[in-house]
C-alpha positions as CSV (number, residue, x, y, z in Angstrom):
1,X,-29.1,-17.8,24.2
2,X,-26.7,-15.8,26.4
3,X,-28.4,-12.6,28.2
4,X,-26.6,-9.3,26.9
5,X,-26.2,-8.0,30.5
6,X,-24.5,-11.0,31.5
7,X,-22.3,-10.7,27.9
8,X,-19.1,-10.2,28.3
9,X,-17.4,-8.6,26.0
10,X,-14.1,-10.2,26.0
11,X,-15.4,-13.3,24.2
12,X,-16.9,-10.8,21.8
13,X,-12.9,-9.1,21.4
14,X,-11.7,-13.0,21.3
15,X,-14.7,-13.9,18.6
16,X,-13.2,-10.8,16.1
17,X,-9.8,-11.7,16.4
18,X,-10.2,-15.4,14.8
19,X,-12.9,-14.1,12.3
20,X,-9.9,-11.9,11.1
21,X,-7.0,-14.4,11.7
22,X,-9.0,-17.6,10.9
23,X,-6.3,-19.4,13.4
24,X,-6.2,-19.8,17.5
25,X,-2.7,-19.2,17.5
26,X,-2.7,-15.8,15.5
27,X,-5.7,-14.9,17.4
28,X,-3.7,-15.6,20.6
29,X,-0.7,-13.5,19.8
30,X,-2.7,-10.6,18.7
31,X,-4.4,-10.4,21.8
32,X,-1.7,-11.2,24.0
33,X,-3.5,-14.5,25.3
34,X,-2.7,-18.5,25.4
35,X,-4.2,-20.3,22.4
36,X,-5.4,-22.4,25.3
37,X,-7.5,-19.0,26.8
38,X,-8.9,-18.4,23.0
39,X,-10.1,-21.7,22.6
40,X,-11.9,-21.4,26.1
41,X,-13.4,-18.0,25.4
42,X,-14.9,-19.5,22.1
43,X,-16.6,-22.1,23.9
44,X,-18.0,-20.1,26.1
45,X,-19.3,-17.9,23.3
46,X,-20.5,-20.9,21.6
47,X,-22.5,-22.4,24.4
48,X,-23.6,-19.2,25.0
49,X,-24.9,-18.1,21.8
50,X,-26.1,-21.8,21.4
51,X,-24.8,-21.9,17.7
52,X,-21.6,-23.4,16.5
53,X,-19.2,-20.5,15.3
54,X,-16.2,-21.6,13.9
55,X,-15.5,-25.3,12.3
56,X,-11.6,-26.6,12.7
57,X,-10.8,-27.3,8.7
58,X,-7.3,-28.1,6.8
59,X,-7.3,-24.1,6.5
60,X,-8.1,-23.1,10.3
61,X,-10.9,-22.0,11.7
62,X,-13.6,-21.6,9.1
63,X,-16.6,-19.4,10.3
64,X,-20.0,-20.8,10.2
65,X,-22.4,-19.4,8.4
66,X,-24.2,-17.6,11.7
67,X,-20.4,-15.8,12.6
68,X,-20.7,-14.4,9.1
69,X,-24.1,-12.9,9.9
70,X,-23.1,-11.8,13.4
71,X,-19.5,-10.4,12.7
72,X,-19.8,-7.3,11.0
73,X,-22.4,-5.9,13.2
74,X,-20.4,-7.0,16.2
75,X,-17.5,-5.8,15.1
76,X,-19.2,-2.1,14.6
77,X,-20.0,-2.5,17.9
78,X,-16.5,-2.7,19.5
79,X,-15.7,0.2,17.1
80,X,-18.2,2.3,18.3
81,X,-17.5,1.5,22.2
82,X,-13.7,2.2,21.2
83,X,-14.5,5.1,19.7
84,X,-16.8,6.7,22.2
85,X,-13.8,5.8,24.9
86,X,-11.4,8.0,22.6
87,X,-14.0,10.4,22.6
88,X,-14.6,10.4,26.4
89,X,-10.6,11.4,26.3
90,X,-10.5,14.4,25.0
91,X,-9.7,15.9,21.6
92,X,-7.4,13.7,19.6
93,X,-3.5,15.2,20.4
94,X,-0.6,13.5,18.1
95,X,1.6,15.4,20.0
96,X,1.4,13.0,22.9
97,X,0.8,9.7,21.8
98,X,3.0,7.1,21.5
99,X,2.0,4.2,18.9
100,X,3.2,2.6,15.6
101,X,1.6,3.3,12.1
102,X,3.0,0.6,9.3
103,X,2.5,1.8,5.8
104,X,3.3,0.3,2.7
105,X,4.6,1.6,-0.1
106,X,7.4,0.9,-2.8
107,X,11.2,2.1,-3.1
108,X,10.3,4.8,-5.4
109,X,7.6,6.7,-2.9
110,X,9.9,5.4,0.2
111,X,12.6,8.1,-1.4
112,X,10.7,10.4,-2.2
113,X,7.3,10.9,-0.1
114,X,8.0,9.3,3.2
115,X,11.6,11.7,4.1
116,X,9.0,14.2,3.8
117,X,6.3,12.3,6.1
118,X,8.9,11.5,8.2
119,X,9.8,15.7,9.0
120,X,6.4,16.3,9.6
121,X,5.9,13.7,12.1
122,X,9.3,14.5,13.9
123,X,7.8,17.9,14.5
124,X,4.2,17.1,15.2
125,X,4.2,13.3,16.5
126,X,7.8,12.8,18.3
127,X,6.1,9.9,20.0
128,X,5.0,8.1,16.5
129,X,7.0,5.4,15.2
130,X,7.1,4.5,11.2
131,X,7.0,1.3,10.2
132,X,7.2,0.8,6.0
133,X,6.4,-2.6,4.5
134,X,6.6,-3.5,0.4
135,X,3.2,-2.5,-1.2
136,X,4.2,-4.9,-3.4
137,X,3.6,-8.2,-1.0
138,X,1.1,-10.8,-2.5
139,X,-0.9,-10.4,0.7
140,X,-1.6,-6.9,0.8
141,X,-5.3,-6.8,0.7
142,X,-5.3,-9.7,3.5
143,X,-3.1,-7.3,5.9
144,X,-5.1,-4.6,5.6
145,X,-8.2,-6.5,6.4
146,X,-6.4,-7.4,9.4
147,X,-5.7,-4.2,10.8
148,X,-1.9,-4.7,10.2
149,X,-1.0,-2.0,7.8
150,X,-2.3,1.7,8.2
151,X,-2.5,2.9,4.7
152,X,-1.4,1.3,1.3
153,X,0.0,3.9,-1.5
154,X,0.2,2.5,-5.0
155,X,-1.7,2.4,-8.1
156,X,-4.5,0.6,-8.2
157,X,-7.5,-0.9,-10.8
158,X,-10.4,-1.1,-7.9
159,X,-10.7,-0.7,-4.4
160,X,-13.0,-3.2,-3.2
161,X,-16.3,-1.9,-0.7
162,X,-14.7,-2.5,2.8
163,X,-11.8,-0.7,1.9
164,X,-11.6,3.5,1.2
165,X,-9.2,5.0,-1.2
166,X,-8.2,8.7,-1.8
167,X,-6.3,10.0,-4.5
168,X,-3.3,12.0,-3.5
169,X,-0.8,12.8,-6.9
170,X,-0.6,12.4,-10.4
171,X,2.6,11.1,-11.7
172,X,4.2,11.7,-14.8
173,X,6.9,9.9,-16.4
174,X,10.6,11.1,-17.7
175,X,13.8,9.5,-19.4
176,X,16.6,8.8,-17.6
177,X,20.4,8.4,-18.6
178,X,24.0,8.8,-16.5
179,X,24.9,12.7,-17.1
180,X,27.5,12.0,-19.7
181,X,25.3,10.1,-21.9
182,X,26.3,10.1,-25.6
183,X,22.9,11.4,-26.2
184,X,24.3,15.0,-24.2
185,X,21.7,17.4,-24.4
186,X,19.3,16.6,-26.7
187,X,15.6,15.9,-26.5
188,X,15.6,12.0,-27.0
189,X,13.5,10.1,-29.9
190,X,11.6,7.3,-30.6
191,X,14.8,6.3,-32.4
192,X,17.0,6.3,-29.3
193,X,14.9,4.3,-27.7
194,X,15.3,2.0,-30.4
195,X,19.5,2.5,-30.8
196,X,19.8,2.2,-26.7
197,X,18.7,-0.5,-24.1
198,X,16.2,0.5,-21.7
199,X,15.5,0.0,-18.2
200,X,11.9,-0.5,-16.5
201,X,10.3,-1.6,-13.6
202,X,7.6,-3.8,-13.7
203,X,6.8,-6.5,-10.7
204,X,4.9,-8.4,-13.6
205,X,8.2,-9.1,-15.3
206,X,7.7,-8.7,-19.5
207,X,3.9,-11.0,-19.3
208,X,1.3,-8.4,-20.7
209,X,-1.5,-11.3,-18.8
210,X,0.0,-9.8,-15.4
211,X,-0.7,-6.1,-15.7
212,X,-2.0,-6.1,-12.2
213,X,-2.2,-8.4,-9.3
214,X,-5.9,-9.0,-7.8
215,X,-6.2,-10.5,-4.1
216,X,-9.2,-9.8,-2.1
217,X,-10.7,-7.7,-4.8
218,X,-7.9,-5.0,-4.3
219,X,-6.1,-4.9,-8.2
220,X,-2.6,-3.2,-8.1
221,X,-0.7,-2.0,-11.1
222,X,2.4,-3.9,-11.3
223,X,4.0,-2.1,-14.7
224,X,5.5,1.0,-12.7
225,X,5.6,2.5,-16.5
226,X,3.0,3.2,-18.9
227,X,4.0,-0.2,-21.5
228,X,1.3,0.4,-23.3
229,X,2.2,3.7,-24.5
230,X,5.6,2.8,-25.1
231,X,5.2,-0.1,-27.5
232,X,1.9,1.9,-29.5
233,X,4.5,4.6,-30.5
234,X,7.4,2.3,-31.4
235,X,5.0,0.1,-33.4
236,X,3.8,2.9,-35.0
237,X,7.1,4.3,-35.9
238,X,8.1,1.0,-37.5
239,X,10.7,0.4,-34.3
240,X,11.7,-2.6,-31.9
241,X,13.6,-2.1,-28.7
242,X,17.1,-2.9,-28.7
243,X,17.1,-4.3,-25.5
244,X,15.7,-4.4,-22.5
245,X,16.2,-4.9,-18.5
246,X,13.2,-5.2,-16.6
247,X,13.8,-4.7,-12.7
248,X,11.3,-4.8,-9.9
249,X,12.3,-2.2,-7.9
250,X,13.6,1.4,-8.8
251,X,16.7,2.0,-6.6
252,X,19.3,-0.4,-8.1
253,X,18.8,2.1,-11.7
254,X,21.2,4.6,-10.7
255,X,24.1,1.6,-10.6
256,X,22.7,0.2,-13.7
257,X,22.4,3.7,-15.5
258,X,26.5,4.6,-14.8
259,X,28.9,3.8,-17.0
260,X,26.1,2.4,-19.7
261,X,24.2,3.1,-22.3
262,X,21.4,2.7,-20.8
263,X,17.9,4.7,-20.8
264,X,15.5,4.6,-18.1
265,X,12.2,5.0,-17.8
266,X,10.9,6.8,-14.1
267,X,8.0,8.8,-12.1
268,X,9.4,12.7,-12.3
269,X,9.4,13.1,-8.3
270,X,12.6,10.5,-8.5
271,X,13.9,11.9,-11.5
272,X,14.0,14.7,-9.5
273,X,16.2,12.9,-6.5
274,X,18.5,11.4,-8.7
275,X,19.6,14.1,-10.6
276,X,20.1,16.1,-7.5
277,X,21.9,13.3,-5.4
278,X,23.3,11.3,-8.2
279,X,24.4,13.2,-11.0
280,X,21.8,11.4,-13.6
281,X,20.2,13.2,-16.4
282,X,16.4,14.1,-17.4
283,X,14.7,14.0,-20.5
284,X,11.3,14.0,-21.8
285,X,10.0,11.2,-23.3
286,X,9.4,11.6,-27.2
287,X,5.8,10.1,-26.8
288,X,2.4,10.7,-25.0
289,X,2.0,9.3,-21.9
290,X,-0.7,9.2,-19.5
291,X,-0.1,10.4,-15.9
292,X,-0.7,7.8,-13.4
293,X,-2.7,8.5,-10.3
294,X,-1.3,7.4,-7.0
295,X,-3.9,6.4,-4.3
296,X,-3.9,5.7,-0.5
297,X,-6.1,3.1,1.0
298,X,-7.6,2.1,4.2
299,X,-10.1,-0.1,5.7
300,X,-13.2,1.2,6.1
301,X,-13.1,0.3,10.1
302,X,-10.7,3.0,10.7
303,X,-13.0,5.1,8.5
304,X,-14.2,7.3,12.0
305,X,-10.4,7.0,13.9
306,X,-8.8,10.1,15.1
307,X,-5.4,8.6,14.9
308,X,-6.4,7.0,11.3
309,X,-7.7,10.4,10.3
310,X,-4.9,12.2,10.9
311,X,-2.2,9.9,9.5
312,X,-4.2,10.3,5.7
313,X,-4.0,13.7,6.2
314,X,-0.5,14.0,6.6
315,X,0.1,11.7,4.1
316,X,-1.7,13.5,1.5
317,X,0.1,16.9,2.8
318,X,3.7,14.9,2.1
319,X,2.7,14.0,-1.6
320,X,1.4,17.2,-2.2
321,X,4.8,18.1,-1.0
322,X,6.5,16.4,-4.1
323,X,5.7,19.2,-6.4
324,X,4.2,17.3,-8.7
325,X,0.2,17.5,-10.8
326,X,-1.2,16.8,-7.4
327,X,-5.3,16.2,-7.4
């Protein structure tokens, strides 16, 4: 068994980089090393610790069931060293830092929260760079876990353990038509929705089995419209929809909405933006409808970062910003 003072802690660094990657290779980039350097540090570790650690399968490297028991507490261990080094530094000062944060989040919140996020950092953080990547990707949960995106907004079922979540709006939902609709301006009903096509977006397509997607124990909402609702109060009005497009993504409505018939249905905030940059036309819809709570999540390593820290904050002071039921 290798002596602690005569650890060092680079093979520990090397150790939590393949327990997150599960590949050399990956492990190698992320740490700016040779694949050939990673697998030597791992067998120094391993002769060290006198315990195999990882086992080469058809799916990478597969921990042993001794690195599952060792990882977690090693890996608060590097947090806490990092974060008594930050500490050491001085008050955390976005003002002079220079790094990345990557976020993800969908079209809708891209044109609508982040122009928001994106003045208060120009102000604040000059140095900080953006990056947004679809909330939407199947392995969302997975690039959290490995460190790769910042904060996740979306709706979502549950939020497994390792990850924190914090609510920051409450959505509601309007109708949508081009501004010379032949419904002009009256309040739609339950039989327009029947007499025109609507528009949705859903990433689950029309299956009502695929009302959310679960990886990693993270279950996203994939209907970006309460369906539910929707259908309850046409069955119950003895109504079918004419017809209807379902789209995965909310920026290609206002094409779809002009010069048609079409109804859509939306989150207010870009109701809002449309109207005001694209001449389309709000309406309440002639039914009850939930509102939808929006969520931000993290992993629960960056639970005690400065940087982290202050990136949720201002994140939840740009959706507050929307002016919508904010929690």
């Amino acid at each position: 068994m290798i002596a602690f003072d005569k650890l060092d802690l680079n093979l520990i660094r090397v150790f939590d980089a393949v327990m997150e990657e599960r590949s050399v290779l990956r492990a190698s980039q992320r740490l700016h090393l040779s694949p050939s350097a990673v697998s030597h540090a791992l067998g120094r570790l391993r002769e060290g610790l006198g315990e195999e650690i990882f086992v080469r399968t058809g799916q990478g490297m597969t921990p042993t069931h001794y690195a599952y028991q060792i990882s977690e507490p090693l890996r608060s261990a590097l947090r806490s060293i990092g974060e008594t080094l930050a500490g050491a530094a001085g008050p955390f000062n976005p003002g002079s830092i220079d790094r990345s944060f990557v976020i993800a989040a969908n079209d809708y919140l891209s044109a609508t929260l982040l122009p928001q996020l994106n003045r208060q950092l120009r102000s604040a953080a000059p140095g900080i760079d953006l990056v947004i990547t679809p909330v939407t990707r199947l392995d969302l949960a997975e690039q959290i876990d490995l460190g790769r995106i910042d904060v996740a907004l979306g709706m979502f079922r549950s939020v497994p353990e390792r990850l924190r979540s914090r609510p920051i709006l409450l959505q509601e939902e309007v109708l949508v038509c081009r501004g010379d609709h032949p419904l002009g301006s009256a309040q739609a009903t339950l039989a327009d929705l029947a007499r025109y096509p609507l528009a949705v977006v859903s990433l689950g397509g029309t299956d009502a089995n695929s009302d959310y997607i679960l990886e990693r124990g993270l279950a996203r909402q994939t209907d970006m419209y309460d369906r539910g609702a929707l259908e309850n109060a046409l069955a119950q009005a003895g109504l079918t929809l004419r017809r209807q497009v379902v789209l995965p993504h909310f920026l290609a409505l206002p094409l779809l909405l002009e010069d048609s018939e079409l109804l859509a249905i939306m989150p207010r905030p870009l109701a809002r933006t449309f109207a005001r940059t694209m001449g389309l036309m709000i309406k309440e819809l002639p039914y009850p409808v939930a509102h939808q709570q929006l969520e931000m999540v993290w992993h629960g390593n960056n639970e005690n970062d400065p940087s982290q820290r202050w990136l949720q904050e201002q994140v939840a002071c740009a959706a507050k910003a929307l002016d919508v039921h904010d929690v």
